[in-house]
Biopython code that builds the backbone (N, CA, C, O; Angstrom):
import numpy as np
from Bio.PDB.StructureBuilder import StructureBuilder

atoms = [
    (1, "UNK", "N", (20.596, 112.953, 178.351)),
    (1, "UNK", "CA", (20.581, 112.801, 179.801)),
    (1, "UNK", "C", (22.008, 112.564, 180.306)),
    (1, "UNK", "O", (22.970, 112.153, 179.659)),
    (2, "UNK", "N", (21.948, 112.884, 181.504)),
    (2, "UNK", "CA", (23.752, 113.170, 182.243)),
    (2, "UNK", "C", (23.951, 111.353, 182.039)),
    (2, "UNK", "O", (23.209, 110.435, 181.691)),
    (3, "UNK", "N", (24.575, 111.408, 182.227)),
    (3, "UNK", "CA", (25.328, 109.561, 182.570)),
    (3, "UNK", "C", (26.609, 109.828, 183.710)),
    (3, "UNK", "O", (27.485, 110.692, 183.653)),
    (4, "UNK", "N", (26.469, 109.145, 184.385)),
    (4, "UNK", "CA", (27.719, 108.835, 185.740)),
    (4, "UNK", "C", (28.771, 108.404, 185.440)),
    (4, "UNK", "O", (28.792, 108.117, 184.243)),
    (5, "UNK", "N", (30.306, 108.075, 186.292)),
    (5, "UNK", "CA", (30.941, 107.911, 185.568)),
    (5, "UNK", "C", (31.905, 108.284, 186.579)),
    (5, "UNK", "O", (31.540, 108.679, 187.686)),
    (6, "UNK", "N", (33.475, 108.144, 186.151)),
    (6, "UNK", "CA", (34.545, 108.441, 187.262)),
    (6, "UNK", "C", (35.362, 108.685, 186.218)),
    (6, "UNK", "O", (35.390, 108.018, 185.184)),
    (7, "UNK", "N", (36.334, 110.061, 186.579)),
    (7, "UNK", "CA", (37.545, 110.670, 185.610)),
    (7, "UNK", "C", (38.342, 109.990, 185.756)),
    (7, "UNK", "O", (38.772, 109.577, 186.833)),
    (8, "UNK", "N", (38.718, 109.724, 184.640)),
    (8, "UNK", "CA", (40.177, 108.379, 184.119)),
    (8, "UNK", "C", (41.293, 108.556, 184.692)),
    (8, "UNK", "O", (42.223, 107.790, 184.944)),
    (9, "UNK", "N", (41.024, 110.213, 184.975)),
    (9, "UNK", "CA", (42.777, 110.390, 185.473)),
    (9, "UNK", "C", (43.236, 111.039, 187.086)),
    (9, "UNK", "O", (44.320, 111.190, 187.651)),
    (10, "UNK", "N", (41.734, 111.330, 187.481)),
    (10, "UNK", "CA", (41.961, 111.570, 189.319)),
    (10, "UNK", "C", (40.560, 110.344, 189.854)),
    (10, "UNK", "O", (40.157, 110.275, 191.015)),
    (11, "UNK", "N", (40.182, 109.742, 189.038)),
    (11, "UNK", "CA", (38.777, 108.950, 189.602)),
    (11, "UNK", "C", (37.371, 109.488, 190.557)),
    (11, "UNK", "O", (36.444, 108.845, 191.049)),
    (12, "UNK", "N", (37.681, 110.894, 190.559)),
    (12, "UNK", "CA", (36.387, 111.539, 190.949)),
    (12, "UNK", "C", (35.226, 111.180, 190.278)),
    (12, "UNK", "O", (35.227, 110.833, 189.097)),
    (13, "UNK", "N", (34.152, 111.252, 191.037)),
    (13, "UNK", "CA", (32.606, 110.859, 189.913)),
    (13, "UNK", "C", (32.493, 112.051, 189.204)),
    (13, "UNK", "O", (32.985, 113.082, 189.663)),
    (14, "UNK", "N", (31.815, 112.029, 187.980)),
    (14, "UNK", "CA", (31.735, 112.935, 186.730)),
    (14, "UNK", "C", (30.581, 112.463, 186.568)),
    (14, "UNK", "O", (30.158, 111.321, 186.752)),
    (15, "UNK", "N", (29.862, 113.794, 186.060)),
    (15, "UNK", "CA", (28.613, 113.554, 184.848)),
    (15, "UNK", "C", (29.110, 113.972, 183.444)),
    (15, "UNK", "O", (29.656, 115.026, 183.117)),
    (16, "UNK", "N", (28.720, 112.654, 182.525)),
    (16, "UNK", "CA", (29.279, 113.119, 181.486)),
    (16, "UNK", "C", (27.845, 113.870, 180.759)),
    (16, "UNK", "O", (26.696, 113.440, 180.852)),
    (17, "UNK", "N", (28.197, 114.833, 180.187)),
    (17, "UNK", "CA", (26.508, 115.876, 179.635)),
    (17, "UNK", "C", (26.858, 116.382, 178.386)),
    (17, "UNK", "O", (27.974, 116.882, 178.244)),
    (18, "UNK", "N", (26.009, 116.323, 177.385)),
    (18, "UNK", "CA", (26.406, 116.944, 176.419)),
    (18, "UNK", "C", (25.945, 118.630, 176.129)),
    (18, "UNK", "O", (24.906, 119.191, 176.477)),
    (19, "UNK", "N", (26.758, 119.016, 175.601)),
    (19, "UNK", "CA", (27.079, 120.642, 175.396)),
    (19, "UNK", "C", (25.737, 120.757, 174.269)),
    (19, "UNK", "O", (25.441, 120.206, 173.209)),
    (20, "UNK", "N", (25.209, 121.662, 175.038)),
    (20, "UNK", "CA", (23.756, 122.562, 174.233)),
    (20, "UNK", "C", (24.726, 123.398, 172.991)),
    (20, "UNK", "O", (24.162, 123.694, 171.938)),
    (21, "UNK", "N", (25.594, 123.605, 173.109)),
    (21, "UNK", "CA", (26.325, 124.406, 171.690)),
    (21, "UNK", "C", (27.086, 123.387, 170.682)),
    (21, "UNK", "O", (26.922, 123.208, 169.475)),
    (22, "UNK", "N", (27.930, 122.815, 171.559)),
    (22, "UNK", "CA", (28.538, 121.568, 170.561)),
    (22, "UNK", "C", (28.460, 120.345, 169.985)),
    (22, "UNK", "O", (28.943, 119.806, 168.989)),
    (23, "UNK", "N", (27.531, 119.963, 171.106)),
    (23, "UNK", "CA", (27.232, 118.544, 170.996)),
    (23, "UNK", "C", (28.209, 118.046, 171.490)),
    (23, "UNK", "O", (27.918, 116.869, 171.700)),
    (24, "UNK", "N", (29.834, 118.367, 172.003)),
    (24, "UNK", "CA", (30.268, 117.782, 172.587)),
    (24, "UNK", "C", (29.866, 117.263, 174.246)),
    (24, "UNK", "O", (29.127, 117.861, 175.028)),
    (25, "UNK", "N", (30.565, 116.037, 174.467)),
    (25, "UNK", "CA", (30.887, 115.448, 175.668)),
    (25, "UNK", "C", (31.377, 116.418, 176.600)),
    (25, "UNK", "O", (32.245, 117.159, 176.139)),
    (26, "UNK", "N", (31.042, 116.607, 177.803)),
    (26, "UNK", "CA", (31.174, 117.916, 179.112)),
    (26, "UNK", "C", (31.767, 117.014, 180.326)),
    (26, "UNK", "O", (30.765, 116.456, 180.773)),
    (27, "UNK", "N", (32.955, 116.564, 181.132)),
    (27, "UNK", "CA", (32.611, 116.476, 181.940)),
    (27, "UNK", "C", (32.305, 116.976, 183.044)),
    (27, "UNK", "O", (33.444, 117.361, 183.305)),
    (28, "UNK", "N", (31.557, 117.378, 184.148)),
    (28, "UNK", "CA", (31.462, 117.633, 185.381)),
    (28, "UNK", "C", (31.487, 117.472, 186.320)),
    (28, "UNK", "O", (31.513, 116.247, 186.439)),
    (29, "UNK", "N", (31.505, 118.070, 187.578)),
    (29, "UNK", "CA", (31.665, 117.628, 189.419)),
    (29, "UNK", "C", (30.445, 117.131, 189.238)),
    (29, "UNK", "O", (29.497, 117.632, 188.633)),
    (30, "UNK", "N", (30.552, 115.777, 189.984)),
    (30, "UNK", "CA", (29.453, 114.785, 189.915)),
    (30, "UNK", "C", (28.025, 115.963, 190.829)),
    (30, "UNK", "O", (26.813, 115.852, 190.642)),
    (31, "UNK", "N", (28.677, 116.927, 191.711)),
    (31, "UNK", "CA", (27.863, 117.487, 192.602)),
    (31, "UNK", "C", (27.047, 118.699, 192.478)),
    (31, "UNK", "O", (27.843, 119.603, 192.225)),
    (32, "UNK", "N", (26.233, 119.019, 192.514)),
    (32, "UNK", "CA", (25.888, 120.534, 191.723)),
    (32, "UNK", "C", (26.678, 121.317, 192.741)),
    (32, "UNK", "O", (27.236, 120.728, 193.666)),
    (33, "UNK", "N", (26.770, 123.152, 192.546)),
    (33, "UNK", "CA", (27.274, 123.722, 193.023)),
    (33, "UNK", "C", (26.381, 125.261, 192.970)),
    (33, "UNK", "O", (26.069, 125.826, 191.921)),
    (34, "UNK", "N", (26.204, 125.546, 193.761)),
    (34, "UNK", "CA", (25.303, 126.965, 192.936)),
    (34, "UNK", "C", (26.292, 128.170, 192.600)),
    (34, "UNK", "O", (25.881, 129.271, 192.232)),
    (35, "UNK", "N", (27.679, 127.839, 192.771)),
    (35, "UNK", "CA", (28.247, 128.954, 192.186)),
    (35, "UNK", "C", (28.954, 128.604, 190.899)),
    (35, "UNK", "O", (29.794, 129.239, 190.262)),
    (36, "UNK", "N", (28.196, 127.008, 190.608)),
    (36, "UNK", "CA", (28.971, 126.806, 189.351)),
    (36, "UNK", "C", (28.447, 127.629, 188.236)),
    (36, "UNK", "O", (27.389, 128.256, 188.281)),
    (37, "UNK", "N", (29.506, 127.569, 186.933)),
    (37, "UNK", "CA", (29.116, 128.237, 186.031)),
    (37, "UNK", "C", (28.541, 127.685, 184.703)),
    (37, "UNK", "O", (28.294, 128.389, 183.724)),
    (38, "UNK", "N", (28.296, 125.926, 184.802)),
    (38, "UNK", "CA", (27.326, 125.126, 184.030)),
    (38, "UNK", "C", (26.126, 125.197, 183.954)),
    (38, "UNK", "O", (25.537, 125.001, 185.017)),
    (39, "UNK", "N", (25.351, 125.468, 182.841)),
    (39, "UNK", "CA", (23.290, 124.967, 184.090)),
    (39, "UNK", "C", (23.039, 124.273, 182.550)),
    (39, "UNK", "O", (22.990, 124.503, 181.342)),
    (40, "UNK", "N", (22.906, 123.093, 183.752)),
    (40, "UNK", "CA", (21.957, 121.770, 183.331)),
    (40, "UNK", "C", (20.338, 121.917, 182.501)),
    (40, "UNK", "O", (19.445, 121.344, 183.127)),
    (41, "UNK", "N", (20.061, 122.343, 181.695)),
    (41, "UNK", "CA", (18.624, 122.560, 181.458)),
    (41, "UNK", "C", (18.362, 121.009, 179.781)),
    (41, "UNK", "O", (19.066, 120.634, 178.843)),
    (42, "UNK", "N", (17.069, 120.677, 180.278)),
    (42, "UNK", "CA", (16.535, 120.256, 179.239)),
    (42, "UNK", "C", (17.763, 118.828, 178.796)),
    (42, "UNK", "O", (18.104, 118.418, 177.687)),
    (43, "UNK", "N", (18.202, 118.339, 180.299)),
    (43, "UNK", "CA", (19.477, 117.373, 179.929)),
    (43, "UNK", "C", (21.170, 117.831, 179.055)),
    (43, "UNK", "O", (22.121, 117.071, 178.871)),
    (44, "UNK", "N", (21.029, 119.596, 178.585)),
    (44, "UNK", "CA", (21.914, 119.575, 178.125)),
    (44, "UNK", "C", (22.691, 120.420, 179.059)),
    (44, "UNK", "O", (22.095, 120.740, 180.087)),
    (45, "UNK", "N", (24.235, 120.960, 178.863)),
    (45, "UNK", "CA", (24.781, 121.634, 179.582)),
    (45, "UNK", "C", (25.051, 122.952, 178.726)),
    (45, "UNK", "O", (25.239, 122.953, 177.510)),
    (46, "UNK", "N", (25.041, 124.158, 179.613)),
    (46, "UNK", "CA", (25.100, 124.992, 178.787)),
    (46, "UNK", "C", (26.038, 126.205, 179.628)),
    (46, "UNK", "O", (25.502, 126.838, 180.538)),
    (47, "UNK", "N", (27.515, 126.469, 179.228)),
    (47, "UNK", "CA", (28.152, 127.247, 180.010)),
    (47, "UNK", "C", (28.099, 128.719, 179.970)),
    (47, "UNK", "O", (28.288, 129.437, 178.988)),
    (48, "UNK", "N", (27.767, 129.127, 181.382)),
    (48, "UNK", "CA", (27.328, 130.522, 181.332)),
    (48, "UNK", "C", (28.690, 131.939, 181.136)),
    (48, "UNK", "O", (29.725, 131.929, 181.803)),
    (49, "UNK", "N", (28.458, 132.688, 180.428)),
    (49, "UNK", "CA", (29.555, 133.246, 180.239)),
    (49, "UNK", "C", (29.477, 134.604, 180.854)),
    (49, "UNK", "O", (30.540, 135.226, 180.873)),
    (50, "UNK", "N", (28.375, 135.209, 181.382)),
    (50, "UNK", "CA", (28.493, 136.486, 181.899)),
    (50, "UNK", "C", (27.880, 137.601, 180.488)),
    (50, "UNK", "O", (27.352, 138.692, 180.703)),
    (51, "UNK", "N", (28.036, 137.198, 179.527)),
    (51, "UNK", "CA", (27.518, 137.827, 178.459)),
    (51, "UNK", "C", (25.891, 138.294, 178.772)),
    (51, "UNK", "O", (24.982, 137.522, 179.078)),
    (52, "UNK", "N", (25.821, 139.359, 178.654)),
    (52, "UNK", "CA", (24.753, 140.528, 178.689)),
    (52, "UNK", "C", (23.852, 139.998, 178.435)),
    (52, "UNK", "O", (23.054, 140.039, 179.371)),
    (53, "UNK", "N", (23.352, 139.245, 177.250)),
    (53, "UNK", "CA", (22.224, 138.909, 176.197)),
    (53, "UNK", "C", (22.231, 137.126, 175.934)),
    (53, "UNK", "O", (21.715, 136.436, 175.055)),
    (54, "UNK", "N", (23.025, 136.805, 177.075)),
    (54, "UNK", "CA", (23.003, 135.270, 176.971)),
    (54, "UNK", "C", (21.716, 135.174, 177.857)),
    (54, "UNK", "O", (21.554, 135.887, 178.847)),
    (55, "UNK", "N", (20.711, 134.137, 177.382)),
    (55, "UNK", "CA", (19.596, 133.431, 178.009)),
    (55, "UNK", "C", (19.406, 133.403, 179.076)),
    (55, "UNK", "O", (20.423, 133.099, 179.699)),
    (56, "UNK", "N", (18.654, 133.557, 179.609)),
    (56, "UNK", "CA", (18.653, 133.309, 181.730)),
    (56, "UNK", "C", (18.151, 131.764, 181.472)),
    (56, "UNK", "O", (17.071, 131.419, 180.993)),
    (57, "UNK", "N", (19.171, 130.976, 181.895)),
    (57, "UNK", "CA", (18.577, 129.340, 181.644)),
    (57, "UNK", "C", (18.458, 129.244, 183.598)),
    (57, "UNK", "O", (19.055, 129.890, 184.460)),
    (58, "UNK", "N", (17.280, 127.998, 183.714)),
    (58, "UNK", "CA", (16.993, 127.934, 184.895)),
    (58, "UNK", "C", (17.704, 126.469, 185.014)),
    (58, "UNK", "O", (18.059, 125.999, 183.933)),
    (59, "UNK", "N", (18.008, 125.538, 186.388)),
    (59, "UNK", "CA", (18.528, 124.520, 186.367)),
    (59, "UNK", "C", (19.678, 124.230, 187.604)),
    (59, "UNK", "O", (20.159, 125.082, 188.351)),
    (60, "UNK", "N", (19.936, 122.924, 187.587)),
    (60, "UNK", "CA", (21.233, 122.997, 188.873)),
    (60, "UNK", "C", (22.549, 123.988, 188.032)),
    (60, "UNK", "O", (22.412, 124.430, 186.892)),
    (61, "UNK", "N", (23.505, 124.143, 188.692)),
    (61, "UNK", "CA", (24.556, 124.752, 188.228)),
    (61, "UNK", "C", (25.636, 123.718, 188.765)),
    (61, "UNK", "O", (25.634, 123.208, 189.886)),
    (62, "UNK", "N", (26.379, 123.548, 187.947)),
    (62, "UNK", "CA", (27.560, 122.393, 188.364)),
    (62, "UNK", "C", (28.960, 123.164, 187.315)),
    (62, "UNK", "O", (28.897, 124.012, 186.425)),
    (63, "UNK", "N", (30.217, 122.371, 187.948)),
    (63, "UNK", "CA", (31.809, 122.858, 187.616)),
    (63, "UNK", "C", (31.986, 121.806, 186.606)),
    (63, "UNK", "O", (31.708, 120.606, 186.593)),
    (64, "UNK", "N", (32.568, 122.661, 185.706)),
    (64, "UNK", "CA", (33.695, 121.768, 184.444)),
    (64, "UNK", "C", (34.445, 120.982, 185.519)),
    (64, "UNK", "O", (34.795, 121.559, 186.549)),
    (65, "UNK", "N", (34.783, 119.287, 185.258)),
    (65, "UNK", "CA", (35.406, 118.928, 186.216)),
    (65, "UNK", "C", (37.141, 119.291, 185.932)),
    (65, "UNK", "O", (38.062, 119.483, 186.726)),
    (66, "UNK", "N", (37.072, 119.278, 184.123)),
    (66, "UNK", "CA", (38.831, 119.501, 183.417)),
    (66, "UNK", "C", (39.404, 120.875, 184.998)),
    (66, "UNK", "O", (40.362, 120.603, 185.722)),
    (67, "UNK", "N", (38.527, 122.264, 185.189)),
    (67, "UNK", "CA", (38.422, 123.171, 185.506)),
    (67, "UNK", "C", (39.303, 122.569, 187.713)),
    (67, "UNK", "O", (39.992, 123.133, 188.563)),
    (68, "UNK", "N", (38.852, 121.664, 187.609)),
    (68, "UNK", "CA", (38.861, 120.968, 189.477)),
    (68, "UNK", "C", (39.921, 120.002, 189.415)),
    (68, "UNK", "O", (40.763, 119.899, 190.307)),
    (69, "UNK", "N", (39.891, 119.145, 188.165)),
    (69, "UNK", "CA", (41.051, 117.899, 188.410)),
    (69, "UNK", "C", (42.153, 117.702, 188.883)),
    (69, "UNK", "O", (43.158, 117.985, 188.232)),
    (70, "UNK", "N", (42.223, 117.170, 190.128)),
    (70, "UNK", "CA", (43.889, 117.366, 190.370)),
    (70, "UNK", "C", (44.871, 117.014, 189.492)),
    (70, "UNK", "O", (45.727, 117.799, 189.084)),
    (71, "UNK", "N", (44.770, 115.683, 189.136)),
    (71, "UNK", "CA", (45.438, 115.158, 187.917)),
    (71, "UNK", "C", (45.867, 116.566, 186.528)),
    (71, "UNK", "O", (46.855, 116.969, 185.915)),
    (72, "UNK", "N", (44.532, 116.831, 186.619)),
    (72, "UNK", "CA", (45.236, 117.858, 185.250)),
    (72, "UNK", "C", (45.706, 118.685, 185.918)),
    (72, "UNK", "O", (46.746, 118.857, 185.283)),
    (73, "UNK", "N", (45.771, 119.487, 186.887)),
    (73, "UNK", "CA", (46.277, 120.279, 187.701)),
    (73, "UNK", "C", (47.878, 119.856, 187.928)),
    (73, "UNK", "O", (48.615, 120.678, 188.474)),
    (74, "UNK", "N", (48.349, 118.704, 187.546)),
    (74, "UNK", "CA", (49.591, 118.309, 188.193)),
    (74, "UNK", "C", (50.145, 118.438, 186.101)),
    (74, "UNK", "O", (51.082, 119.045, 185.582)),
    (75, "UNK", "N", (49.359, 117.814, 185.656)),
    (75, "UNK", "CA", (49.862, 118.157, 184.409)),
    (75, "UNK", "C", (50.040, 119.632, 183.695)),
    (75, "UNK", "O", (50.831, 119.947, 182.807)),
    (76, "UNK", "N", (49.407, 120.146, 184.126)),
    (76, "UNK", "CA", (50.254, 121.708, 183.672)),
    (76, "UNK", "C", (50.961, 122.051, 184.673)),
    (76, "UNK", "O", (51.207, 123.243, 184.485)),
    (77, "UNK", "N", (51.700, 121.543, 186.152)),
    (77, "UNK", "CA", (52.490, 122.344, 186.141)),
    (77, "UNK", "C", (53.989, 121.432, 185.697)),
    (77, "UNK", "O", (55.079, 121.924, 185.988)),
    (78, "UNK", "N", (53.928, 120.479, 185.188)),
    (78, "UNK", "CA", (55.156, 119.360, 184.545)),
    (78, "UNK", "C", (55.489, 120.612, 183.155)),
    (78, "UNK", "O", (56.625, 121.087, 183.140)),
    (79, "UNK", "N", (54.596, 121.030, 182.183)),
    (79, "UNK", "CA", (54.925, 121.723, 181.056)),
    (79, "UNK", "C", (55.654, 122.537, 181.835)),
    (79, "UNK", "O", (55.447, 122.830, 183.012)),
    (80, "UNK", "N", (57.023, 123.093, 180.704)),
    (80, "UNK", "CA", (57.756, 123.949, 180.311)),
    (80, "UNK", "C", (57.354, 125.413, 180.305)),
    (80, "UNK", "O", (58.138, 126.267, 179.893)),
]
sb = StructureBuilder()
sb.init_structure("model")
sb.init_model(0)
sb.init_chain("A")
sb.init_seg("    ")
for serial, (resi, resn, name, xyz) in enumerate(atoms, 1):
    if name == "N":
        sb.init_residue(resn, " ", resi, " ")
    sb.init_atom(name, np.array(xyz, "f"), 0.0, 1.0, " ", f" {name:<3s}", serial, name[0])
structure = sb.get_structure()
């Protein structure tokens, strides 16, 4: 199940969700989005790739938050 939560490094709310492929930790825009490219099914997150023969999963659709963060956004443009 999602758990709530605020990003360490711009303090936006996040759902933290775990990845239907990895088992990793996901975070996300606390908000759904219907043009996001996440869907929430069955508590897990599962990112949609456009691939032909990937699953039609039903569910909210929500944004990678790494994908929105200002914070990380300010950190790539400091790199070289």
């Amino acid at each position: 199940m999602p758990e709530k939560g605020n990003c360490r490094s711009c303090g936006r709310p996040v759902l933290w969700v775990r990845s239907g492929v990895t088992g990793c930790l996901l975070p996300l825009d606390a908000e759904p989005d219907e043009e996001g490219n996440v869907v929430l099914a069955d508590g897990l997150a599962y990112t949609l790739t456009g691939d032909l023969f990937e699953p039609q999963l039903e569910g909210p659709r929500y944004f990678n938050h790494m994908a929105n963060c200002v914070a990380n956004a300010k950190r790539k443009e400091k790199k070289p």
